[in-house]
N, C-alpha and C positions, 0 to 999 in steps of 0.2 A: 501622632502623639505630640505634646507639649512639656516639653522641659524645664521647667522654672530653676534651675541649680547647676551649674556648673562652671568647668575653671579651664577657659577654651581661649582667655587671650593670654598669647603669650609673655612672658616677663612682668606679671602683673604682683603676682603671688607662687605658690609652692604647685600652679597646677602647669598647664604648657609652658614650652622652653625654647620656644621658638613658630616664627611664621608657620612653617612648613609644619609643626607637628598641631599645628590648632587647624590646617586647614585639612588635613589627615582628622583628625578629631570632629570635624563637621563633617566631612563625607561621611564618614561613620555613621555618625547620627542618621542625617540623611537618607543612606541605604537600607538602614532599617527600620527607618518609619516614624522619625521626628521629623515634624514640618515645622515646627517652632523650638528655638531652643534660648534660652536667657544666660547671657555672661554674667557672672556674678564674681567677683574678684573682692576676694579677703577685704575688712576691713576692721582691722585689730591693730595689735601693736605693735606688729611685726612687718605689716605691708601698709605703706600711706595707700591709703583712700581717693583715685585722680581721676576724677569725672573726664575731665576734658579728653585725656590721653584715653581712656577709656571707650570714650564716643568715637574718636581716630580712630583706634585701631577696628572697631566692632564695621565699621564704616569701609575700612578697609577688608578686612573679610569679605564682608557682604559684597563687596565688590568684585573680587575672586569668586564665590562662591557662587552668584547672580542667584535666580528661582531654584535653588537646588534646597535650599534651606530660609527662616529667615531668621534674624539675628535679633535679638533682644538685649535690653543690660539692665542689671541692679547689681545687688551687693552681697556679701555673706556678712551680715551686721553681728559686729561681736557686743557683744552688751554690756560697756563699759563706760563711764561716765561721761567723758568727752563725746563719745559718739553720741549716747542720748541727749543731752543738753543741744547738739547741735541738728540732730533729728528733728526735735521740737519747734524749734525756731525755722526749720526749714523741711517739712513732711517729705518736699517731693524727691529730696539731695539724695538719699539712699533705695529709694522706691525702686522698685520694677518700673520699667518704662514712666519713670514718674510720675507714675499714679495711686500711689498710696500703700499699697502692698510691700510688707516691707521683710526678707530670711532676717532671723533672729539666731545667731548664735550663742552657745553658750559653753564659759570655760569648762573643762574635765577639773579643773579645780577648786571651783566655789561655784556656788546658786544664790544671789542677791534672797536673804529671806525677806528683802520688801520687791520681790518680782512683779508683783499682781499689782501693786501701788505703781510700777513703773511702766507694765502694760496697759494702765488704765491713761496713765495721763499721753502716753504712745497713740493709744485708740482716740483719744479727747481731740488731741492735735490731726486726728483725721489718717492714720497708720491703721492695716490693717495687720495684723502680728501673725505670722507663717515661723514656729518654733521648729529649726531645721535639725534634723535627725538624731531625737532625744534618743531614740533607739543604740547610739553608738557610744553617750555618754554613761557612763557609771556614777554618776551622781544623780542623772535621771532615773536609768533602770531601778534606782534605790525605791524611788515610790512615785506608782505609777499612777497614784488617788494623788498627787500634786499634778499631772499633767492633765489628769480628769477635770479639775477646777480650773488650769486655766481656760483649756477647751469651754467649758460652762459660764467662762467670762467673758470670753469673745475671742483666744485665739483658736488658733489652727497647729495640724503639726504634718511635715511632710517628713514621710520617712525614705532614704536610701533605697533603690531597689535595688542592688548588692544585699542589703542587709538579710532583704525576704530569702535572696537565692543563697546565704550563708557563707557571701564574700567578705563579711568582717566576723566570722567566726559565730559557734554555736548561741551565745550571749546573747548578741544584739540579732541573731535570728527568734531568737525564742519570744523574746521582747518584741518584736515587730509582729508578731502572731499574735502576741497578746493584746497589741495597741489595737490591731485588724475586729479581733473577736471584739472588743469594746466598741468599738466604730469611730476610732478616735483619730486614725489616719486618715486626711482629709487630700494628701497627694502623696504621690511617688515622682522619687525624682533622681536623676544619675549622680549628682554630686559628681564628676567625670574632673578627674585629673590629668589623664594622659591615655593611652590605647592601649594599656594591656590589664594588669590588675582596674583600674579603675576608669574603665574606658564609659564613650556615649551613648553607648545602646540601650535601650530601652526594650526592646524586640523577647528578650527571654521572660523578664518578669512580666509582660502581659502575658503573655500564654499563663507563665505559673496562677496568676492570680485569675485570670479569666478561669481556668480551669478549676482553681480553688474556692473561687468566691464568688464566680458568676462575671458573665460577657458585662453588664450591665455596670459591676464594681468598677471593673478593671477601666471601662471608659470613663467611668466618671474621674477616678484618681490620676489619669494618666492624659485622659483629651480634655472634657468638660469643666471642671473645675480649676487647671492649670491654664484652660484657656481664659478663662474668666479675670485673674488675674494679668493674663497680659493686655487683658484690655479694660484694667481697672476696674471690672463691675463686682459689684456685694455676692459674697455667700451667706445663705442660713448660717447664724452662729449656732454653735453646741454642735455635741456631739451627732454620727451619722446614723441609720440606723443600721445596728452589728450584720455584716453581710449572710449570713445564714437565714435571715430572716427578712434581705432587703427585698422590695416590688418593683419599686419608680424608683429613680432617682429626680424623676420634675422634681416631688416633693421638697427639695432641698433650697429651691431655689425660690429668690423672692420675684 
């Protein structure tokens, strides 16, 4: 499995707290069945944004870590105006392995009503827009025909796989069902803050989803299409088709 989300360097942001618990936090991963996993460390208003020190430390893991796992980096992009304006002028600064793909967060307190105007010129500049787990926010769950359009306009949205197994409560699981039935969930991914509530594994929500949606789902949101991303290649835009009635997933791809 491939991991696009998570918060495994430590002292970056609000995720690991130290060497020792991010290198606990990759073997995790590891054991259960990520072969790829991406450092993605806050970048809002609360944690500077430090490429350099970022590359260090991931460097250093992977060092420790050797073939056990490998180590990717981007960001959890808060969507704030300084961030954008400096996206633009520079696509690759906040990407996944700098290549284009870019987590989009968004406050629990407001939603830009010129979102889609911000995503277009995002996309223009060569970003591919991954809207990272509307499923958790309540001003998303409000209306789930806005996250339909922007899927229909080119982004993506990855949801929590905590949220399917109902680690952030009844809400954002219900809502993760319903992204699923649409075919609007285009990955799953741990969001992994530390080892216990919000740890690396990946290993339970494949079973749940293979089991619920088919072997076929569960790879594509978990291996294929998160691999794709770390090696910067295009997905189909728009929606997937709703797994109850999926066949291929080739079809998705260009």
């Amino acid at each position: 499995m491939v991991d696009i989300h998570s918060h495994i360097l430590w002292g970056m942001d609000d995720g690991s707290r130290s060497l020792e618990m991010s290198v606990a936090m990759l073997e995790m991963a590891a054991s259960t069945g990520t072969t790829d996993i991406v450092a993605t460390p806050h970048a809002d208003k609360d944690y500077e944004y430090q490429p350099d020190l970022i590359a260090e430390r991931r460097a250093e893991l992977q060092a420790l870590l050797g073939d056990k796992i490998r180590i990717h980096t981007g960001c959890d992009f808060h969507l704030k105006y300084d961030n954008i304006a400096e996206a633009i002028l520079d696509p690759r600064k906040y990407s996944i392995n700098g290549l284009g793909w870019v987590l989009v967060e968004f406050s629990d307190m407001m939603i830009f009503p010129n979102t889609e105007e911000i995503f277009a010129r995002m996309q223009h500049a060569g970003m591919g827009i991954i809207v990272t787990h509307p499923e958790r926010n309540w001003l998303l769950r409000k209306d789930i025909d806005r996250l339909q359009r922007w899927v229909d306009s080119g982004a993506y949205l990855q949801v929590t796989g905590g949220s399917l197994l109902g680690t952030f409560g009844s809400d954002p699981r219900k809502f993760s069902e319903d992204l699923m039935a649409r075919g609007l969930v285009h990955f799953l991914a741990s969001d992994a803050h530390d080892l216990d509530r919000r740890p690396t594994r990946l290993d339970q929500v494949r079973i749940l989803v293979a089991e619920r949606y088919g072997e076929e789902y569960a790879e594509a949101l978990l291996t294929t299409h998160p691999k794709a991303v770390i090696e910067g290649r295009a997905l189909h835009p728009g929606a997937l088709e709703p797994p109850a009635k999926a066949k291929s997933w080739f079809q998705f791809w260009r």
